[in-house]
C-alpha positions, 0 to 999 in steps of 0.5 A: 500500500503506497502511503497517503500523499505519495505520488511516485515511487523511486526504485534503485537497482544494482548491476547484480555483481556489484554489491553496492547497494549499501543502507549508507547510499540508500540512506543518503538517496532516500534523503535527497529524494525526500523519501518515506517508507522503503521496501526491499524487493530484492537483497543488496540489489533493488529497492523502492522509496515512496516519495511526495512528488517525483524526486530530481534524478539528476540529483540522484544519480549525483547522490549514487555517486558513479556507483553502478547503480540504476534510478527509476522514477514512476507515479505510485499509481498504475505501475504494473504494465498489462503490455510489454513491447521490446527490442530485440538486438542490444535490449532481448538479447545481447548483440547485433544480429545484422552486426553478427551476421556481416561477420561471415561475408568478411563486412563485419566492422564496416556494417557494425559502424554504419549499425552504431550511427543509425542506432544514435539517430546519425542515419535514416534507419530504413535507408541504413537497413538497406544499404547493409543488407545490400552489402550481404548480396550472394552471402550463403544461407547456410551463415543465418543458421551459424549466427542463430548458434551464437545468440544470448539471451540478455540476463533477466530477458526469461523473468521479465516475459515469464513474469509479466505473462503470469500477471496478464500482460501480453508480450511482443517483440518487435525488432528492426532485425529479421524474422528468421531470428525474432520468431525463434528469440520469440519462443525462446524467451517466451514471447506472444507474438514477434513482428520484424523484417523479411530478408530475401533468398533464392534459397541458396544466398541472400538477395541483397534486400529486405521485404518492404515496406520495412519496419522501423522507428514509425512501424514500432510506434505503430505497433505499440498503438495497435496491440494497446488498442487491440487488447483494450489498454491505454498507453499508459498501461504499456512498457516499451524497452530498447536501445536505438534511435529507432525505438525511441518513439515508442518509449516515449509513448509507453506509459513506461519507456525504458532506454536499456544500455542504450545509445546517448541520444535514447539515455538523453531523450527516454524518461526513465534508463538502465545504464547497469542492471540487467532486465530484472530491473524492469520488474523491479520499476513495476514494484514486483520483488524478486520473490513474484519472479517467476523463473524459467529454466 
């Protein structure tokens, strides 16, 4: 039960190897926030601060003082999302599938770098996804497979679809990426449903094209509109998470937006980031303690 008067909520997660949520830092951000009552959602790695008003983050973060330690602020009210829409590269899992994938046609640093600038907003996205899948013309097949052998799932990515899932919420992937790696992250980390790009084959070797039309910033935004108003739920009632230029929309959108080690100009511009912990964090923001997660092996 949020106190009388208190209007947001302030929660502190730690990078979980870090151990340096410590009572004297919590003690001295719960001060500076002006904060009340605090509950413990998961030992020496998250907690949450009621507060009066939303505190300052910049004077929070200055009170974390560089430790490895991530500040979310969120109104006390409607905290639990009933959507959950996320990014795949960089956010779902751990690297670039397109960056992985120039590896085998010998392009990888040349396609990574034109990656690295459309993700911070520097190019057109649709534009810089053609000009690198463009680059992979004649590439074999058989290299979508051998990329598909060396994706991760991003720690805590399994909780957050599992958990979210038991309390009602529909979850979607929704990736400027390729369909032949978001329908099997999808499955794998147990989401709804998967939206992305097709790469083109003659069955043998990429044909140097994606299907059109492409799905970039403005499809993302779309889609985030489109699954709330299918399933009957304000944007309020969203959660969207990524780390590109091209998913900044929708987390400005999502009644929580979340920047997930992202680019500069997304940590910028995005109401709320994770700079350290992982995507436990995002059940932590939502106020479930780490005894709610549900775990998936």
């Amino acid at each position: 039960m949020v106190e009388a008067c208190m209007t947001h909520v302030l929660t502190l997660v730690a990078a979980r190897d870090a151990a340096s949520l410590t009572s004297a830092l919590i003690g001295r951000v719960r001060d500076i926030a002006g904060g009340g009552a605090l509950t413990v959602l998961s030992s020496a790695e998250a907690v949450e601060i009621v507060c009066t008003g939303a505190p300052d983050l910049d004077q929070v973060r200055a009170a974390l003082d560089g430790a490895p330690i991530d500040a979310i602020v969120v109104p006390a009210n409607g905290r639990r999302k009933r959507l959950l829409i996320a990014d795949m590269d960089s956010t779902i899992i751990t690297g670039e599938t397109l960056d992985a994938l120039a590896v085998y046609a010998g392009l990888g640093e040349k396609i990574a770098a034109i990656t690295a600038r459309a993700m911070n907003g520097e190019l057109d996205f649709n534009e810089a996804l053609r000009e690198r899948v463009g680059m992979l013309k004649g590439l074999s097949v058989d290299a979508l497979e051998r990329t598909w052998q060396g994706i991760r799932l991003t720690p805590g990515a399994l909780e957050l679809v599992a958990t979210m899932k038991a309390h009602g919420a529909y979850t979607a992937l929704v990736s400027g990426g390729f369909t032949f790696f978001t329908s099997r992250v999808a499955a794998l980390a147990g989401f709804d449903m998967h939206r992305s790009n097709t790469l083109l084959d003659d069955g043998a070797t990429l044909s140097g094209r994606v299907a059109e039309p492409i799905l970039g910033r403005s499809a993302k935004l779309a889609t985030l509109r489109e699954l709330a108003e299918r399933h009957g739920l304000p944007l309020s009632a969203a959660l969207a998470t990524g780390d590109g230029a091209n998913d900044l929309d929708m987390l400005l959108a999502a009644g929580l937006g979340v920047a997930f080690h992202a680019k500069p100009i997304v940590a910028a511009a995005a109401r709320a980031r994770i700079d350290h912990a992982n995507l436990r964090a995002l059940l932590f923001a939502q106020g479930y303690p780490a005894s709610a997660f549900v775990s998936v092996s």
